[in-house]
C-alpha positions, 0 to 999 in steps of 0.5 A: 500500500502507498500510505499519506501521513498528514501532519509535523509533530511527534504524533505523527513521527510515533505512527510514522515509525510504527507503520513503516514496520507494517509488511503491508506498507509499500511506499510512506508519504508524510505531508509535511513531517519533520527531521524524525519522520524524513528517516522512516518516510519521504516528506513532502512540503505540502500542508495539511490541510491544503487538500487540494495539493494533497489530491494532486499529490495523491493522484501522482503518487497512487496513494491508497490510504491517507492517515490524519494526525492532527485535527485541524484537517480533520475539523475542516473536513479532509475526510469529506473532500476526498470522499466527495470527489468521485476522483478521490473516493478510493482513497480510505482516509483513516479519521472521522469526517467533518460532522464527527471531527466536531466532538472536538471542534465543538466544544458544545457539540460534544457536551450535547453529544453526551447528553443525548446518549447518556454520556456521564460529564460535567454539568455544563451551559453554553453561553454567547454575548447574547446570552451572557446573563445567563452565564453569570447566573449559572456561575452563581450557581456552581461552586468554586472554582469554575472552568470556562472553554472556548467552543471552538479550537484555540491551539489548547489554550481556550480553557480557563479555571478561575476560582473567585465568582467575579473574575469569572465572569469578567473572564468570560466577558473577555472570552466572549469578546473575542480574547481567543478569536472565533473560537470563543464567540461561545463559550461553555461554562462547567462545572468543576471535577476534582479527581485524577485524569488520563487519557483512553484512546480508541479506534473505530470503524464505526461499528466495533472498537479496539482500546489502546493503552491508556495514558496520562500526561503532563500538561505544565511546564513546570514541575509539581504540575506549575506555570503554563500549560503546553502541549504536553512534557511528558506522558506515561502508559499505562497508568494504575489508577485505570485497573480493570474495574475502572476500564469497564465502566469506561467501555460500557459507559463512555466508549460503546455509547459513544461509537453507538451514539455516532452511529445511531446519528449517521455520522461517518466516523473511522478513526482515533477517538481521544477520551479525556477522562477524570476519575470522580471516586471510582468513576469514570466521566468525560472532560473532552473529545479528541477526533485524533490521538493525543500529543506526547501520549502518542509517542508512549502508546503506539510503542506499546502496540505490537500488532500491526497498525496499517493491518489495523487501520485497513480493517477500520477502512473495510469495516473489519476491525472486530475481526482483528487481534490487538496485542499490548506490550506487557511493559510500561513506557513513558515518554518525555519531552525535550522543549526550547527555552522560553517554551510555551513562551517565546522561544528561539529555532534554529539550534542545533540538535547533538547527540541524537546518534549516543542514544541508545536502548530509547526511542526519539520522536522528533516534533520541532525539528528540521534538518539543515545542511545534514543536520537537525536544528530546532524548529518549534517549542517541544522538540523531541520526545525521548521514549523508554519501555521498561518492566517497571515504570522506574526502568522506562523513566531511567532509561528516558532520562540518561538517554536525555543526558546524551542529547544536546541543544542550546537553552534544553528545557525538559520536566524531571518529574514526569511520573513522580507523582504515580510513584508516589501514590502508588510505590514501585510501578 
């Protein structure tokens, strides 16, 4: 099979490297990769979300099956333009289409979504400038602190939580107003859940489901879970507190009704969905939708999936998934992040990259890479992510950071503390 990966990141870098294993796989394509994906593919400078570029390029170059990683394409419909075009509609694209992409593109549609199949979350109300009243009377009806989302997608910065009443609502005034551009021409108010959060990750052909790992992440820049939130240092699979009691409330409660739900709605969906979940006691609700995995959970899941991942993504194409076998690593992997200094701030490219060659017994994902004149420099905020499997948690985390030790770049910032808290809470893991 000819493959198209769209997308840059790390993500994208994780499913290149395992789908370039796959003995189906003839020829990989990564629109527009980055220096990590450029060694198990060929990069092509097109955008992802240039679709009419894409169907040029696929036309060429016999491509069989288009996989989406980040969601912007998948928001803005890539999934539907090249199954409406009779040229294109041979072409699987592995992602929903741009009616199920909403469950992350809409922050409203998604809590509605919930709430029509019984889905368990945060109580919730949608507000806009015209309905602002309505707002304010719904936060004097929460207790504190409250939590306010841009409806739209806002890069992952469209999510406050503010602890005093007033603040909030001269927040959401802000929002409203345009603080996150079109994203919060609404905004959802909810109520706020006090517990642990990870991250589940589902495949779907639209009628059975396969559930990968589960993960959490690491959202702060700073250790002990302080300063700015990014796009994510460091994540960690599987985690303890999602035994198996947990995960089946998660499978009869959240994944069967929600892969039923879009069902029932007509709405074409064959892809990844992204659960974000909180354990409230010993149960499990929903935070958010993703339409795609998750970034850096992905550079720790897919490693610990040994099945074959294009054999699995040609039975989401055919509606054959249920007939396939999902096999797990026994071990634990963690994956942590190498960011720019000043990241999520500003920050400085174009730093070259040394000692990626000493690294040994790790995997490393790239993300904000380039390679200039036969070498690799820094191009984004988080630049690469160092993973590990061990039989223990401690093994992978040891492996991570010695690895990390090796590889060299000006203003390095990474978090020494990803998975303190699990090892804490729970001893050797």
């Amino acid at each position: 099979m000819n493959l198209l990966l769209l997308g840059s990141g790390g993500r994208e870098h994780a499913l290149a490297w395992k789908l370039s294993e796959s003995p189906l796989l003839n020829r990989l394509y990564i629109a527009p990769g980055n220096a990590g994906t450029a060694a198990v593919g060929t990069n092509v400078p097109i955008g992802a979300t240039d679709f009419d570029a894409l169907k040029t390029f696929s036309l060429d170059h016999g491509i069989d099956m288009i996989v989406v990683g980040p969601e912007a394409p998948l928001v803005e419909g890539v999934y539907d333009f090249f199954h409406g075009d009779e040229e294109t509609r041979h072409i699987r694209v592995i992602g929903p289409s741009k009616e199920g992409a909403m469950l992350e593109g809409s922050k409203d549609f998604a809590k509605n979504f919930m709430v029509r199949h019984q889905i368990p979350t945060a109580r919730f109300l949608t507000v806009s400038s015209e309905t602002i009243e309505e707002g304010y009377a719904f936060i004097d009806s929460l207790p504190s602190p409250y939590v306010l989302k841009a409806d739209g997608l806002a890069a992952g910065k469209g999510v406050l939580i503010v602890d005093d009443a007033d603040n909030a609502k001269r927040q959401l005034g802000e929002m409203l107003d345009g603080q996150f551009g079109e994203a919060s021409r609404r905004v959802v108010i909810e109520e706020f859940l006090s517990g642990v959060e990870c991250s589940v990750f589902v495949l779907t052909d639209g009628k059975s489901y396969k559930i990968l790992p589960v993960a959490k992440d690491y959202k702060r820049i700073g250790e002990g879970d302080s300063g700015l939130n990014t796009g994510g240092m460091g994540a960690v699979s599987p985690v303890p507190f999602a035994d198996a009691d947990f995960m089946e409330k998660v499978r009869t409660r959240i994944v069967e009704p929600t892969v039923n739900g879009l069902r029932e709605e007509g709405i074409p969906y064959k892809g990844f969905i992204f659960l974000g979940l909180i354990k409230v006691g010993e149960d499990p609700k929903v935070i958010e939708y993703n339409a795609r995995m998750g970034d850096p959970e992905t550079q720790a899941v897919i490693p610990l999936v040994q099945s074959d991942l294009l054999d699995l993504m040609v039975g989401v194409a055919t509606e054959t998934l249920g007939e396939r076998s999902l096999v797990i690593d026994s071990r634990h992997a963690v994956a942590v992040v190498m960011a720019s200094g000043g990241y999520p701030g500003s920050y400085e490219t174009g730093k070259p990259i040394d000692g990626l060659g000493e690294v040994s017994e790790s995997l490393v994902f790239h993300a904000g890479t380039k390679e200039v004149d036969g070498g690799v420099v820094t191009s984004g905020g988080r630049v690469l992510a160092v993973t590990s499997l061990g039989a223990t948690m401690g093994e992978a985390l040891e492996a991570s950071y010695r690895n990390i030790e090796k590889i060299r770049f000006e203003k390095r910032y990474f978090r020494r503390d990803i998975g303190k808290d699990i090892k804490e809470a729970y001893g050797t893991y």
